[in-house]
C-alpha angles and dihedrals in degrees: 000000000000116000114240087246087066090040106050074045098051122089076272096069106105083047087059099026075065103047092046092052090047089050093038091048087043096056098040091063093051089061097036084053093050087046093050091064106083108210090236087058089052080057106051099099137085140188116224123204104211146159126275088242100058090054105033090048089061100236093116087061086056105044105043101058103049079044094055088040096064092028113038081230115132119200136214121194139198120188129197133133119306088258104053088027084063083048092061088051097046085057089050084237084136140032104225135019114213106192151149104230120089097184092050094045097046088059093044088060092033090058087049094251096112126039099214138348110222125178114245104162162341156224141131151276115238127193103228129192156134111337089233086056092212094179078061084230104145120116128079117291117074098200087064089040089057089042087055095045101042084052094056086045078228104183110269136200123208123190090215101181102118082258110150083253092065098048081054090051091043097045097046081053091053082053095052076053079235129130104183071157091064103027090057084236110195102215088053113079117202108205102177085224157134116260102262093046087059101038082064093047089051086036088056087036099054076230133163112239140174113238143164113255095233095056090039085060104050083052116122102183111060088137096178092347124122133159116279114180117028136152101050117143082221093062094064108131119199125183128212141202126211134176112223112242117264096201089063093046118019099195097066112116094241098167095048085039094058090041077068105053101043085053091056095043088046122092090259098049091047097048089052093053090047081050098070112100139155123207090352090308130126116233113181123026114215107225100167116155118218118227 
């Protein structure tokens, strides 16, 4: 077999001068392209576990981008209720929760899965229903509106996925001293869904249902649903961030997670946050507090 010296030497020569170029150039830009790629830049990415509200209310697609744009941080979410989005976390699948649910979230920092839990916003929880409000529920106080509605045995849909929506509907019924969970209850419906999913089951049902106002808002189809209860101190809803703790899992991206959160918790990223509105209304409320 001739050597490639006698070949790139032969009458052949230009055919494999050619070829060798091609391959040499080819290869050459491989490597260029893998070079190119800093390892910081390999890292600047992070996968947020969130709610369904923060992402089906539309606030996430306003806020990242204007987040990866001053930081060079892309971000990833996935979004599932308060109770499974902590899970993720717990399995360091994702470098930050961002959840609504404080109880939850204490105990996810007491145990060593998160670093830190710090306040970002707030809204609301609203009880939503038919517009002719048969159960009679509509006032102020959301522990009277599901006593009303429970007596009327008015068909209910409960989100029922462990979501920080869901602890709020659970524990106002504790308070109505009340379990239609527990009890099987066939007027109240348990989806086992995110908040729009079950926004459109209560929305085909002319149901009641407990939902948080921002996503509320972003809903399209309300069909004859309008809100019911409102107003209530109890149905104060506070979100919290948390950075999942390196020293349990080493691979999570602390130093691009925490550029996260202090941009949330900074006057630009609060003022993003206060900037999302819908129809001229203000869905989420920033209430960090700086250290």
């Amino acid at each position: 077999m001739k050597s490639l010296y006698a070949l790139l030497k032969s009458p052949t020569r230009r055919k494999y001068g050619n070829l060798m170029r091609t391959i040499t150039g080819t290869a050459m830009l491989a490597l260029s392209s893998v070079v190119a790629v800093p390892s910081a830049a390999q890292d600047a990415s992070i996968v947020v576990s969130s709610t369904t509200s923060t992402e089906q209310s539309g606030l996430f697609g306003f806020i990242l981008p204007q987040f990866s744009k001053a930081s060079g941080v892309a971000v990833k979410v996935v979004a599932l209720g308060t109770g499974q989005a902590l899970d993720v976390g717990r399995r360091g699948d994702a470098d930050v929760v961002f959840v609504h649910d404080q109880a939850a979230e204490e105990k996810f920092v007491a145990e060593g899965a998160g670093v830190e839990r710090i306040a970002v916003m707030y809204n609301d929880f609203v009880l939503v229903g038919p517009a002719d409000d048969p159960a009679k529920a509509a006032g102020k106080d959301i522990v009277a509106g599901l006593k009303a509605v429970y007596a009327a045995k008015a068909p209910f849909v409960s989100r029922g996925d462990k979501s920080g929506t869901h602890a709020a509907e659970l524990r106002y019924w504790k308070q109505a001293s009340l379990d239609p969970a527990g009890e099987k209850a066939a007027w109240y419906r348990d989806t086992g869904s995110g908040m729009g999913p079950a926004l459109n089951t209560a929305a085909a049902m002319n149901a009641y249902l407990l939902a948080d106002r921002g996503t509320w808002l972003s809903f399209k189809n309300r069909q004859n649903l309008k809100i019911i209860v409102e107003g209530d101190s109890k149905l104060f809803n506070q979100y919290g961030v948390i950075l999942v703790n390196p020293k349990m899992h080493p691979h999570v991206k602390a130093a691009a997670g925490q550029k996260f959160i202090d941009w949330l918790v900074s006057a630009e990223g609060q003022s993003t946050i206060a900037a999302y509105k819908i129809g001229g209304e203000q869905l989420f409320f920033p209430n960090a507090v700086k250290k």
